[in-house]
C-alpha positions in Angstrom: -1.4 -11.6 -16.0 -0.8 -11.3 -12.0 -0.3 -8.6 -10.5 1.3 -9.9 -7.5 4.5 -11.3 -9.2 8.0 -9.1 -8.8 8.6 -6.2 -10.9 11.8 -7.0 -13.4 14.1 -4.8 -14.9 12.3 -5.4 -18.3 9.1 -3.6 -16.5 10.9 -0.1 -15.8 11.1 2.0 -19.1 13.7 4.4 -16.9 13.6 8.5 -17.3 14.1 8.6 -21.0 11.3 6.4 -22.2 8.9 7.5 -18.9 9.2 11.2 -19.6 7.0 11.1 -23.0 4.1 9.1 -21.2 4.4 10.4 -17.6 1.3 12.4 -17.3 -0.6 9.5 -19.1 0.2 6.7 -17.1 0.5 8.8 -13.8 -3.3 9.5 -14.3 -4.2 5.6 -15.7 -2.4 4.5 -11.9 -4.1 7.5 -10.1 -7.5 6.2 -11.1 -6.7 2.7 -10.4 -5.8 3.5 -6.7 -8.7 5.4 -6.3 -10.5 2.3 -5.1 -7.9 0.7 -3.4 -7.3 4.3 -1.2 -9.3 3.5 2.2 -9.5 6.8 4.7 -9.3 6.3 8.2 -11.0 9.5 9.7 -8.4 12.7 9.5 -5.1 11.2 9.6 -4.6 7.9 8.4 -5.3 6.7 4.6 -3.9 2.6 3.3 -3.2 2.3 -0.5 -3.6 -1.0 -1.1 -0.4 -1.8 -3.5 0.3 -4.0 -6.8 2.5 -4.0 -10.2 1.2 -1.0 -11.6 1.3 1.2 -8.4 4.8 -0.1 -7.5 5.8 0.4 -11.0 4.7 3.7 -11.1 6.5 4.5 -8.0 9.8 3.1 -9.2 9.3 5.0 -12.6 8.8 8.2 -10.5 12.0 7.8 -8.0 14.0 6.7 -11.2 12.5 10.2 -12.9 13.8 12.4 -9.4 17.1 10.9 -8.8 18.2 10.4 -12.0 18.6 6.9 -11.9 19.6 5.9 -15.3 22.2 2.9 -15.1 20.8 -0.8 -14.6 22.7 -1.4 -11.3 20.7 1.6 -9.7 17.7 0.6 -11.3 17.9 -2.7 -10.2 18.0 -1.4 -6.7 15.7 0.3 -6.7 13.1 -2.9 -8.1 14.7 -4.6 -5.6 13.4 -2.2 -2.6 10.1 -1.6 -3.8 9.3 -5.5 -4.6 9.3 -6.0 -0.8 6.3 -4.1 -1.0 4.9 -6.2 -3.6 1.9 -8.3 -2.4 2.0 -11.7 -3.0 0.2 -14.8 -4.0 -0.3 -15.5 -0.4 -0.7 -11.4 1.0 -2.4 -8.3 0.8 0.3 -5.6 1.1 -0.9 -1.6 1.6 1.1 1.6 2.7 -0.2 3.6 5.2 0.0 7.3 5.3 -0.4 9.3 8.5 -1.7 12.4 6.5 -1.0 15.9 9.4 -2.3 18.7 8.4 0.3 21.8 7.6 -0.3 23.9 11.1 0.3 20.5 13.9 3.4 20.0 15.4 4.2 16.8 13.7 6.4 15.0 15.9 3.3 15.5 18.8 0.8 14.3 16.5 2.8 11.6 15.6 3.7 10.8 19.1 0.1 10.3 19.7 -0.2 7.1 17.5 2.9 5.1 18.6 1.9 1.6 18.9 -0.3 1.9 16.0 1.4 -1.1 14.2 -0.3 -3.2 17.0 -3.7 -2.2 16.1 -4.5 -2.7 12.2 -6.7 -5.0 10.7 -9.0 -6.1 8.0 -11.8 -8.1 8.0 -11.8 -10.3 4.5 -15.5 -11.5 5.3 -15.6 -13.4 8.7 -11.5 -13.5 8.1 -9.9 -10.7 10.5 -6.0 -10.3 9.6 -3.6 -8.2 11.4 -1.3 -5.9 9.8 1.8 -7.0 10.0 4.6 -3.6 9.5 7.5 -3.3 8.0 10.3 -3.7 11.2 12.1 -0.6 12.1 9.5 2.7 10.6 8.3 2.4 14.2 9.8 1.8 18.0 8.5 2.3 21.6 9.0 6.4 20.9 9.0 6.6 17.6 6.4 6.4 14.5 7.0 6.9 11.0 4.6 8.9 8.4 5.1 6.4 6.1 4.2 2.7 7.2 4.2 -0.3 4.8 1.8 -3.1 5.6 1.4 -6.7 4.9 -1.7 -9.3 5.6 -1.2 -12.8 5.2 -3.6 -14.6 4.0 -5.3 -17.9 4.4 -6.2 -19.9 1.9 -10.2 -19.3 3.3 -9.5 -15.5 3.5 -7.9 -15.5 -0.4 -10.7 -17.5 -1.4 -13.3 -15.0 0.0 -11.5 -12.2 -0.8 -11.7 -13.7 -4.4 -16.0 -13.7 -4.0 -17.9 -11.2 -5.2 -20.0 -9.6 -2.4 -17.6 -10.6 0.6 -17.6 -7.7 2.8 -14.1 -5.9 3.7 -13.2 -3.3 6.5 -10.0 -1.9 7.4 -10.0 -0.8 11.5 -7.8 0.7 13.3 -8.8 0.3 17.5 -5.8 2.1 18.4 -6.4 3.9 22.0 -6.0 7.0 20.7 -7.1 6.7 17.2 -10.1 4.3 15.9 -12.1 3.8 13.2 -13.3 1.6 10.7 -14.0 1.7 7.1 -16.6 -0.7 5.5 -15.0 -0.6 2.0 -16.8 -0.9 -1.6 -17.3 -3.6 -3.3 -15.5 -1.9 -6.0 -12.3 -2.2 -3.8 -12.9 -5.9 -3.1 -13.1 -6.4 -6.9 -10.0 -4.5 -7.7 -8.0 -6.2 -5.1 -9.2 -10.0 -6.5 -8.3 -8.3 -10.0 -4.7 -8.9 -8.7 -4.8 -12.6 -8.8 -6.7 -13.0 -11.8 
C-alpha cells in the first residue's frame, strides 16, 4: 500500500480508540522516523513525512484538543494532507531546534531567507525546497517550516535505486551544512511508493 496517498477519515481511530494503543504506536512511528530525521549541525533537523507520521500527528492533535466530532476531524485530515508527499514529491518539516537560554527571535532572525537555500541531492538530481507560503517573510522566520521537493521522473526513479546517494544542504549565508544521508533513509523513503 502507498504511503503517499491522502489520509481519510476511515484512517483516524479519534481519542477514544487512540488512547488504548497510544504509547504503542507513538513508539512504532518514533522508530520509523528515526531514519527519515536528517540533522543539520545545531539548529536545524527535516523529518521527512508520510501516512504513518501524518497519521500519527493527526491522532495526537485529535488526543490534545479534544477533537471528537467528524466535521473537526475532517479538518483537521484536511490540513495535515497538504503535508502529505505525493506520487510526484518528497515532502519534509523542518525544525529550527534553539536551545532553552538564546533569545529566540535573534536566533531566528539570523536565518531569514532560509527557504531560499534548501536542497537535496537525489543522486546527480539537486531539488530545491520549495516552503510552505506565509511561515516566512523578508523579517520573519517560522520554527516550524514544511517542505516540499518535486520530483522528476529521473529523480523518482533514482531515488527508487538502491545505492543512489542523497544529501540534504543548507548553503544559507549564515547557516550551512550538509548531510550525506544513509542508505537506510534512501530505502525508507522508496518504501513510500512501494
Amino acid at each position: 500500500m502507498s504511503l503517499v496517498r491522502p489520509i481519510t477519515r476511515r484512517d483516524i481511530k479519534g481519542p477514544a480508540l487512540y488512547g488504548p494503543i497510544r504509547d504503542d504506536y507513538r513508539n512504532r512511528v518514533i522508530a520509523l522516523k528515526r531514519p527519515r530525521r536528517v540533522v543539520l549541525g545545531d539548529r536545524v533537523a527535516l523529518v521527512f513525512e508520510n501516512r504513518h507520521t501524518l497519521t500519527m500527528q493527526i491522532e495526537e492533535m485529535c488526543r490534545a484538543e479534544g477533537l471528537t466530532r467528524d466535521e473537526q476531524i475532517e479538518a483537521e485530515i484536511e490540513v495535515y494532507n497538504e503535508m502529505m508527499p505525493t506520487e510526484g514529491s518528497l515532502s519534509a518539516t523542518l525544525f529550527v531546534e534553539l536551545p532553552p537560554d538564546v533569545d529566540a527571535r535573534a536566533e531566528l532572525d539570523k536565518l531569514i531567507g532560509l527557504d531560499e537555500h534548501v536542497r537535496i541531492h537525489i543522486g546527480p538530481h539537486v531539488i530545491p525546497a520549495q516552503f510552505e507560503p506565509g511561515r516566512a517573510t523578508a523579517d520573519r522566520i517560522s520554527a516550524v517550516q514544511y517542505t516540499r521537493y518535486p520530483l522528476s521522473a529521473e529523480a523518482r526513479a533514482a531515488l527508487l535505486t538502491s545505492g543512489t546517494k542523497i544529501a540534504v544542504e543548507i548553503d544559507h549565508p549564515r547557516y550551512a551544512y550538509r548531510v550525506d544521508c544513509p542508505e537506510e533513509m534512501r530505502a525508507s523513503l522508496a518504501g513510500d511508493y512501494a
